[in-house]
MITI-463701 format. One record per residue (C-alpha): residue number from 1; x, y, z. Coordinates in pm, whole numbers. Layout:
# MITI-463701
<nr:NUM | c1:X | c2:Y | c3:Z>
...
***
This chain:
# MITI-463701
<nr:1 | c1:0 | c2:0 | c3:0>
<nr:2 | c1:125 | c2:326 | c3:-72>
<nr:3 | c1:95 | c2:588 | c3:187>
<nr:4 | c1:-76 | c2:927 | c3:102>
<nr:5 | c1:-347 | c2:1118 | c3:200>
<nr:6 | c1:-630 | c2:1405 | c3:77>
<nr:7 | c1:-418 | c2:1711 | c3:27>
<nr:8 | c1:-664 | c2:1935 | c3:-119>
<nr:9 | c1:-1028 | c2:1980 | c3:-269>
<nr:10 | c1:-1068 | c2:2207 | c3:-565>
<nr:11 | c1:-1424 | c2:2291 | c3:-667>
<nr:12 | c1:-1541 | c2:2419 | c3:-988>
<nr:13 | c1:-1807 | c2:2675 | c3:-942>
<nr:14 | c1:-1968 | c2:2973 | c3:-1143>
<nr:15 | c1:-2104 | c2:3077 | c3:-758>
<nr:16 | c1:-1762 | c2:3156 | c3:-591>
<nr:17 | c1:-1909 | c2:3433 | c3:-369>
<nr:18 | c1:-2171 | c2:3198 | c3:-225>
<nr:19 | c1:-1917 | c2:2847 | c3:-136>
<nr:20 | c1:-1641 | c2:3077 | c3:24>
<nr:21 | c1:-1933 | c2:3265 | c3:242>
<nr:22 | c1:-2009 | c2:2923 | c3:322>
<nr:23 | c1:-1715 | c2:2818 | c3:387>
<nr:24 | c1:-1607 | c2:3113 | c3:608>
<nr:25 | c1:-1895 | c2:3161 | c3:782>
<nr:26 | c1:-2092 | c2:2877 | c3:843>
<nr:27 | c1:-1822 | c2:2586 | c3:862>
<nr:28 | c1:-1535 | c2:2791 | c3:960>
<nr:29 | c1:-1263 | c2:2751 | c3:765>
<nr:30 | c1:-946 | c2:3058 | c3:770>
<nr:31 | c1:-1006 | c2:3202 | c3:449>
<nr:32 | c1:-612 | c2:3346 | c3:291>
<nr:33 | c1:-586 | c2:3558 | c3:-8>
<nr:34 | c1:-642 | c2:3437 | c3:-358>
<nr:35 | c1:-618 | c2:3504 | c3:-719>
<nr:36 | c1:-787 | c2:3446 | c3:-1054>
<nr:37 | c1:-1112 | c2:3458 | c3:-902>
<nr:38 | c1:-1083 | c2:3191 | c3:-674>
<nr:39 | c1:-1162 | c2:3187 | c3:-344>
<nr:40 | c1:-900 | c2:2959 | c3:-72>
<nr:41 | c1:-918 | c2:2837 | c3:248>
<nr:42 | c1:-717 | c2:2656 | c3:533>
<nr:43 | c1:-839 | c2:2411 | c3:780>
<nr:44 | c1:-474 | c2:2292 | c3:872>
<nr:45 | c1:-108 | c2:2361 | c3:832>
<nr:46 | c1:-95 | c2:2355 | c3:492>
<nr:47 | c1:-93 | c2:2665 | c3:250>
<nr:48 | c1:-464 | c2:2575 | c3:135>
<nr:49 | c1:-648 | c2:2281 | c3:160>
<nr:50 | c1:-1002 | c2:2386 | c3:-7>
<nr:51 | c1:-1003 | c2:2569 | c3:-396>
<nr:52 | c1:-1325 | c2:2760 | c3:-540>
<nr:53 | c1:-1268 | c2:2801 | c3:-884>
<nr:54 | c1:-1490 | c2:2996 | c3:-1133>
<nr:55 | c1:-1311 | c2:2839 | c3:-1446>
<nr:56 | c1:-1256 | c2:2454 | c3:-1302>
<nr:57 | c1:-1248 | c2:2159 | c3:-1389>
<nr:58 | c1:-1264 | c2:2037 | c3:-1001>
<nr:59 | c1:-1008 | c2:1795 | c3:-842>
<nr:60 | c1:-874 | c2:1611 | c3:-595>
<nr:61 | c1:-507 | c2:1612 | c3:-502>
<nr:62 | c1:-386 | c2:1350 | c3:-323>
<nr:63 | c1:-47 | c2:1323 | c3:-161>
<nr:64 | c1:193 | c2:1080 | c3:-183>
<nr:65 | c1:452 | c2:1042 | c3:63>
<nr:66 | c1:741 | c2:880 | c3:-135>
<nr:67 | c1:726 | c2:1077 | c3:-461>
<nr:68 | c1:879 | c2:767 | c3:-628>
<nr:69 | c1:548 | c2:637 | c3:-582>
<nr:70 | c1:448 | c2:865 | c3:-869>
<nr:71 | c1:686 | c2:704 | c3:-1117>
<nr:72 | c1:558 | c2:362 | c3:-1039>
<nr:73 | c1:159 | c2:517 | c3:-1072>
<nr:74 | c1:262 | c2:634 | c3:-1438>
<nr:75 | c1:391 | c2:325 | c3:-1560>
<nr:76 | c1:66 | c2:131 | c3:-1391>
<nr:77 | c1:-152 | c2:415 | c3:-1573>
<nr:78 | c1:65 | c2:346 | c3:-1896>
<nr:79 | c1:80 | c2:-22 | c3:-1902>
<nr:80 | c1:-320 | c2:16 | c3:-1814>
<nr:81 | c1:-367 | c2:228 | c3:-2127>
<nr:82 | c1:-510 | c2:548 | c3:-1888>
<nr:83 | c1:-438 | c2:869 | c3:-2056>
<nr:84 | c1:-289 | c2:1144 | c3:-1838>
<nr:85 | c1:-97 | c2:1393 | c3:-1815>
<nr:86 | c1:277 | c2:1556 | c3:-1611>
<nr:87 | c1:203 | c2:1886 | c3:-1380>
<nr:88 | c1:425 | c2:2133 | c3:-1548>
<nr:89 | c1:588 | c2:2454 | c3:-1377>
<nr:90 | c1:312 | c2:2637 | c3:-1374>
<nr:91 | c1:48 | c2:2371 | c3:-1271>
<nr:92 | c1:271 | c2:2278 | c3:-1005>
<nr:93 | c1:282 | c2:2697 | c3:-913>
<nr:94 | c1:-88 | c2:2683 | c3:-929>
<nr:95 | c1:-129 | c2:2413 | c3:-717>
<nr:96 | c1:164 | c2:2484 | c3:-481>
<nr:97 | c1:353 | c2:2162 | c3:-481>
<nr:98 | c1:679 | c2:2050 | c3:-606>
<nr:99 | c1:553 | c2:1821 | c3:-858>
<nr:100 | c1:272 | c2:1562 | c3:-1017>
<nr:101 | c1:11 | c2:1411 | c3:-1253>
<nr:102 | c1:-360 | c2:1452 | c3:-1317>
<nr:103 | c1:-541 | c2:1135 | c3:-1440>
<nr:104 | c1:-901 | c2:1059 | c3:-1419>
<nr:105 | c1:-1020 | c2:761 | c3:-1281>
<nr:106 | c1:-1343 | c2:558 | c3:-1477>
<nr:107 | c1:-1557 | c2:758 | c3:-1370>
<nr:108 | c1:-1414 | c2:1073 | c3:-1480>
<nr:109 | c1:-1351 | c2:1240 | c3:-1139>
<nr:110 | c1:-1003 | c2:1448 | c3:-1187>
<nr:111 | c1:-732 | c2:1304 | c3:-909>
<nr:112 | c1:-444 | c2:1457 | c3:-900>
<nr:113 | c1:-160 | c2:1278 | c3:-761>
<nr:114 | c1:82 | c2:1519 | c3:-632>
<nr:115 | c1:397 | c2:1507 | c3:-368>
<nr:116 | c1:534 | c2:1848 | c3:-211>
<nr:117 | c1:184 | c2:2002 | c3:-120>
<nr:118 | c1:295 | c2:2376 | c3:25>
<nr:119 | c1:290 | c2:2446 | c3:414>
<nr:120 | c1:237 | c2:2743 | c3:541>
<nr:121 | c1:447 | c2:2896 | c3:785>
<nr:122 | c1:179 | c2:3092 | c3:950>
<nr:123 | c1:-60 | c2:2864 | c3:1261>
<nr:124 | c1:-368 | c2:2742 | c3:1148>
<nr:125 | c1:-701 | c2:2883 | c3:1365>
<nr:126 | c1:-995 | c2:2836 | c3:1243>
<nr:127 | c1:-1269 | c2:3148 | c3:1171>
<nr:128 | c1:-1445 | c2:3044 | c3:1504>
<nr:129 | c1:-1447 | c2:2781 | c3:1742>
<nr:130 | c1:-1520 | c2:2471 | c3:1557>
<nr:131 | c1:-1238 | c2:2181 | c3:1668>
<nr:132 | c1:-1135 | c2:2152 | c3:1307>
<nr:133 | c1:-774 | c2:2018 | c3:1258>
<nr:134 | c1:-750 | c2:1907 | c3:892>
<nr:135 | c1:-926 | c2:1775 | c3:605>
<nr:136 | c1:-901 | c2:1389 | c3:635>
<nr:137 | c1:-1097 | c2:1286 | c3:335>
<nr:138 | c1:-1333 | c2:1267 | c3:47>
<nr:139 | c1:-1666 | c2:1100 | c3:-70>
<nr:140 | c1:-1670 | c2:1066 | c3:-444>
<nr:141 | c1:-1981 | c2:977 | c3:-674>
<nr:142 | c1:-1882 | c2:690 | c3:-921>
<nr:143 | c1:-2110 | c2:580 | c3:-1205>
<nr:144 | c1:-1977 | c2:201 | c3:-1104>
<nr:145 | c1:-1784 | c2:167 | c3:-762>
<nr:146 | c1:-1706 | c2:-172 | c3:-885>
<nr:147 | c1:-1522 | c2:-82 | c3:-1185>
<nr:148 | c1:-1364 | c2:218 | c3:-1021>
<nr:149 | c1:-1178 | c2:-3 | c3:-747>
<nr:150 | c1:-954 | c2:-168 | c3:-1021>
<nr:151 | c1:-820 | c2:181 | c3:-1086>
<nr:152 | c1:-807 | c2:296 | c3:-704>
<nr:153 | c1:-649 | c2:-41 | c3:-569>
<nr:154 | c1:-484 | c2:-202 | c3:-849>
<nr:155 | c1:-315 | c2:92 | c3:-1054>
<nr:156 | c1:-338 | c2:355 | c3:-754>
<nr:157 | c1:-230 | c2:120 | c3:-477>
<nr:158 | c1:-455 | c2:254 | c3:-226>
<nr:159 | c1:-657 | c2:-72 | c3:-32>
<nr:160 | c1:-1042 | c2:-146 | c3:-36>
<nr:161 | c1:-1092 | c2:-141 | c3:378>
<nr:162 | c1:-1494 | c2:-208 | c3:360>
<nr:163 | c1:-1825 | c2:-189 | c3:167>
<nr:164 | c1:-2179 | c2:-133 | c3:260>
<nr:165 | c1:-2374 | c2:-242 | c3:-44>
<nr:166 | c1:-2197 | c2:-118 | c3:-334>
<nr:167 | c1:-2024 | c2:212 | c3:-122>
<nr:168 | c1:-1682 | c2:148 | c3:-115>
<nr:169 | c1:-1443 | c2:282 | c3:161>
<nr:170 | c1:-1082 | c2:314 | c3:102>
<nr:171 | c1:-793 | c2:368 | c3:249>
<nr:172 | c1:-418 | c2:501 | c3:200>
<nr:173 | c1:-236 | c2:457 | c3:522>
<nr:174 | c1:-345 | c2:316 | c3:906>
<nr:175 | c1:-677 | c2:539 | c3:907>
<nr:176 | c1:-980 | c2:319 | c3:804>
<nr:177 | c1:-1030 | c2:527 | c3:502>
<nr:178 | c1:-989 | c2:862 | c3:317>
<nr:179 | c1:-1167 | c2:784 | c3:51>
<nr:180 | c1:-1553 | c2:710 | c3:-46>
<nr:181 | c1:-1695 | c2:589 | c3:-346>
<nr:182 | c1:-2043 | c2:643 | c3:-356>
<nr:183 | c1:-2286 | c2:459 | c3:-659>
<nr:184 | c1:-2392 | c2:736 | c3:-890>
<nr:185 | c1:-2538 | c2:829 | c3:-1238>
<nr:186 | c1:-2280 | c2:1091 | c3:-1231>
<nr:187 | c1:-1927 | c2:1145 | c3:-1129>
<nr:188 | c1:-1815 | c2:1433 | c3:-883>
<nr:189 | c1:-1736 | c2:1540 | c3:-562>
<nr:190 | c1:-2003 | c2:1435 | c3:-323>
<nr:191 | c1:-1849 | c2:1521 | c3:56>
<nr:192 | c1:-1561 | c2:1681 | c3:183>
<nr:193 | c1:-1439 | c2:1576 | c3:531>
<nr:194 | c1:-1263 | c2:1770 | c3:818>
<nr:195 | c1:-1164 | c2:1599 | c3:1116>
<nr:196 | c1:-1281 | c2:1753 | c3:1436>
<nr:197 | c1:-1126 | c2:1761 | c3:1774>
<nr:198 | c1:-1422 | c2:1514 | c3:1939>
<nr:199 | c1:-1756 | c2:1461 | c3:1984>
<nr:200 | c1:-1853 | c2:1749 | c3:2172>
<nr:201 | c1:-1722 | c2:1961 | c3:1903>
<nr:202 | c1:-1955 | c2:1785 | c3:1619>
<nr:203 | c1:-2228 | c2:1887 | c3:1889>
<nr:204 | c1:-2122 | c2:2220 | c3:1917>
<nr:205 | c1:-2113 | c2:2289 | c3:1547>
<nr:206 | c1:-2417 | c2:2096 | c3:1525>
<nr:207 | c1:-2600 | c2:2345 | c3:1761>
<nr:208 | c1:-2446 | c2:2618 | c3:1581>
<nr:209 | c1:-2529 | c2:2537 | c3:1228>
<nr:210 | c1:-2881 | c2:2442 | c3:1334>
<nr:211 | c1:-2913 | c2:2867 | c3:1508>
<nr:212 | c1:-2813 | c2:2927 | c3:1173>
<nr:213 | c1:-3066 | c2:2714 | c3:986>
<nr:214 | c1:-2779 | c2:2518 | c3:778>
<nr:215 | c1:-2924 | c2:2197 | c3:670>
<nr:216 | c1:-2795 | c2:1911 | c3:842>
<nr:217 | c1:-2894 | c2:1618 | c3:610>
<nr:218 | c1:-2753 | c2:1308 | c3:787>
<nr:219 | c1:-2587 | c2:1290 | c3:1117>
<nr:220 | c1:-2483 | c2:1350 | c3:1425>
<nr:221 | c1:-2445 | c2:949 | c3:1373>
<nr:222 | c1:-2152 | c2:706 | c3:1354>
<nr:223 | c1:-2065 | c2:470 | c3:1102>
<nr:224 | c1:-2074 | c2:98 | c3:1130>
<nr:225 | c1:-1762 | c2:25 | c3:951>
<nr:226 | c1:-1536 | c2:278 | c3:1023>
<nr:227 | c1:-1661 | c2:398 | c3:1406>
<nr:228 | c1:-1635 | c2:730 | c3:1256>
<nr:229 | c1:-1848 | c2:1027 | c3:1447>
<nr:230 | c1:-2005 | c2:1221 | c3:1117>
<nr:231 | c1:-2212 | c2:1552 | c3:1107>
<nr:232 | c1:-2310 | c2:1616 | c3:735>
<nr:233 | c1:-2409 | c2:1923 | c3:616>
<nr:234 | c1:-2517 | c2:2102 | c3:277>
<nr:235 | c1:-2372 | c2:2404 | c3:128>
<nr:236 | c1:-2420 | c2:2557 | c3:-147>
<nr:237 | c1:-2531 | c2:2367 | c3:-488>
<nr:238 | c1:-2590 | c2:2051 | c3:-265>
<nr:239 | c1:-2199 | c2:2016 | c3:-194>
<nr:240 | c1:-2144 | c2:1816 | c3:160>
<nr:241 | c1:-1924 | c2:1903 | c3:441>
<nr:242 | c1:-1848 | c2:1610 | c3:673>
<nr:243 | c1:-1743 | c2:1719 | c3:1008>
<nr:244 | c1:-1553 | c2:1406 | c3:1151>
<nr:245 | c1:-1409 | c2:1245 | c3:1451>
<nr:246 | c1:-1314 | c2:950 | c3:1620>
<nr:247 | c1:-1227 | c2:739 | c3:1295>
<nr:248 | c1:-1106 | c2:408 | c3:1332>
<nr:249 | c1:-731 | c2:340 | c3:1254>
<nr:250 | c1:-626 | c2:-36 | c3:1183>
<nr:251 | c1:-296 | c2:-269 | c3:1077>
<nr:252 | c1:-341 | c2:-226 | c3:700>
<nr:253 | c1:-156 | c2:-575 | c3:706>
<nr:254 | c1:-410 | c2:-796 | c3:879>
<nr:255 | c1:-736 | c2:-618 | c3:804>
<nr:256 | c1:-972 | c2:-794 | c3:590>
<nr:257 | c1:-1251 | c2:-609 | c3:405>
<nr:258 | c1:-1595 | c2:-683 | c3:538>
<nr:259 | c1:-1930 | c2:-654 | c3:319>
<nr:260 | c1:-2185 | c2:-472 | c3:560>
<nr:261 | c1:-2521 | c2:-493 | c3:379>
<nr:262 | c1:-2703 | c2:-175 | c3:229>
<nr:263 | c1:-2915 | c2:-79 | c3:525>
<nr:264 | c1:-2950 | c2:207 | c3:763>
<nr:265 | c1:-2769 | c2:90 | c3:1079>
<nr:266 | c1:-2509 | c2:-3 | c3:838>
<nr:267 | c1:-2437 | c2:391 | c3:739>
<nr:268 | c1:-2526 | c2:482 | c3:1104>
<nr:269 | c1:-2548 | c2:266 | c3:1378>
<nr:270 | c1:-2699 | c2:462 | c3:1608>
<nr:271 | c1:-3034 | c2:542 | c3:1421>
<nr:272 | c1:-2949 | c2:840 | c3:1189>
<nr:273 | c1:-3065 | c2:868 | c3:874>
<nr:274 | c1:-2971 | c2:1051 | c3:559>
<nr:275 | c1:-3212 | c2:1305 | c3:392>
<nr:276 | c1:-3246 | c2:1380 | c3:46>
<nr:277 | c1:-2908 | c2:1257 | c3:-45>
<nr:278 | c1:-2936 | c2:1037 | c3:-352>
<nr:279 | c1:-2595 | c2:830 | c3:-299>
<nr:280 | c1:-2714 | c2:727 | c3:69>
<nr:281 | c1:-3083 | c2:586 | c3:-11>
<nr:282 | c1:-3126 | c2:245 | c3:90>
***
C-alpha cells in the first residue's frame, strides 16, 4: 500500500461568492488571499487545503509520501492504457507543490496525484471555534464503484478497507479510510471531510449550524464500519461538508474487508438517517 493522503479539494463553481461565504462563515474555515477569481481556504497547516474556482475543472489532489510512488503510478496508468498527463511549472505553481500528474479515474472524477503540497508557515485557527484540525478525506460519486476499485487499488495502490452495499471505503495509510466511493449516475465530488477535535465539538457545530438554519442532512451518527463520528451538512449547490471524529485506525496488514449490507444501521449505527441525499438511499 502506498501511503498518502487528501491534500486538497478544488471545486469548480460559477457561484464563488456563495461556497467561500459558506465556507467562512458557516463551517469555519481561515479564508487566505487568492487570485484568478478563486476563493481559498485553510483548515490545517498547509498553504490551502479547499479551492473555489470559477473556471474549473474540479479535483482532488492527493499526496503521496514517497514521490517515487508517482513514477511507479505512471507506468501502472501506462501499461493500463489510462491517458494522463505531467504537472508542469506552472500547474505545479498553481497548485503549490513541487511536482505531479492529473489522471481521471473511470468515472471521470479528476485526481491529481501530487507530492510536495505547500505548508504554510503561519498557525492554522480556524474562523471560530469549531475543533477543526485538517481535512481527512473525500466522498466521491462513481457511475460504477465496482469498476472504479480496479483503478483505485490495483493501478493507484490505495486498499479497499470495507463496503456497505456497493459504497466502497478506502484507504491510504493506518486510518480506516480517506476515501468514499459512492454509486452514482454521475461522477463528482459528493463530501468533503474535516476531522474535528471530538464529539462534543460535532455537537457544538451541530448546535451552531442548526441557530443558523444550515441543513444538516444526515448525522450526528456514527458509522458501522469505520466507528467514525459524522455531522453532514449542505452548502451551497448541494456540496457536503463532513465534520468528523473519532475514525477508526487499523494494521493495514491484517485487516480484511468486510461486506456490511445496504441498510440504515449499516451507514449509522446509532439510528441516523440521511435526507435527500441520492448516494445514501437504501
Amino acid at each position: 500500500m502506498r501511503l498518502a493522503d487528501v491534500a486538497y479539494v478544488r471545486i469548480a463553481t460559477s457561484n464563488v461568492a456563495a461556497h467561500g461565504a459558506f465556507a467562512g462563515d458557516m463551517i469555519g474555515l481561515r479564508a487566505v488571499p487568492a487570485s484568478d477569481g478563486e476563493a481559498w481556504f485553510r483548515s490545517d497547516i498547509r498553504r490551502r487545503t479547499l479551492v473555489f474556482d470559477p473556471r474549473g475543472p474540479s479535483s482532488t489532489g492527493i499526496a503521496l509520501h514517497d514521490p517515487r510512488d508517482i513514477e511507479a503510478i505512471a507506468e501502472r496508468l501506462q501499461d493500463a492504457g489510462y491517458a494522463f498527463e505531467r504537472h508542469d511549472r506552472d500547474a505545479c505553481d498553481r497548485l503549490f507543490v513541487r511536482g505531479g500528474l492529473r489522471v481521471a479515474d473511470p468515472s471521470g472524477n479528476l485526481i491529481d496525484l501530487v507530492h510536495g503540497p505547500h505548508h504554510s508557515g503561519v498557525r492554522f485557527f480556524p474562523q471560530r471555534d469549531n475543533g477543526i484540525q485538517g481535512l481527512e478525506g473525500i466522498g466521491l460519486r462513481s457511475t460504477s464503484p465496482e469498476r472504479d476499485l480496479v483503478f483505485w487499488r490495483d493501478i493507484l495502490g490505495f486498499d479497499l478497507r470495507d463496503r456497505v452495499g456497493e459504497i466502497a471505503y478506502i484507504g491510504t495509510d493506518d486510518l480506516h479510510h480517506r476515501i468514499v466511493l459512492y454509486p452514482s449516475d454521475r461522477p463528482g465530488i459528493l463530501s468533503i471531510n474535516f476531522a474535528v477535535e471530538d464529539l462534543e465539538l460535532v455537537m457544538q457545530n451541530k448546535y451552531h449550524l442548526q441557530s443558523r438554519q444550515v441543513r444538516l442532512p444526515f448525522g450526528p451518527g456514527r458509522q458501522a464500519a469505520s466507528s467514525q463520528i459524522f455531522l453532514m451538512v449542505e452548502g451551497p449547490e448541494g456540496l457536503l461538508y463532513s465534520l468528523v471524529t473519532e475514525t477508526r485506525k487499523i494494521d493495514p496488514a491484517r485487516h480484511r474487508p468486510r461486506q456490511f449490507a445496504l441498510e440504515a444501521h449499516s451507514l449509522c449505527c446509532w439510528g441516523s438517517r440521511p435526507e435527500g441525499i441520492a448516494e445514501l438511499a437504501v
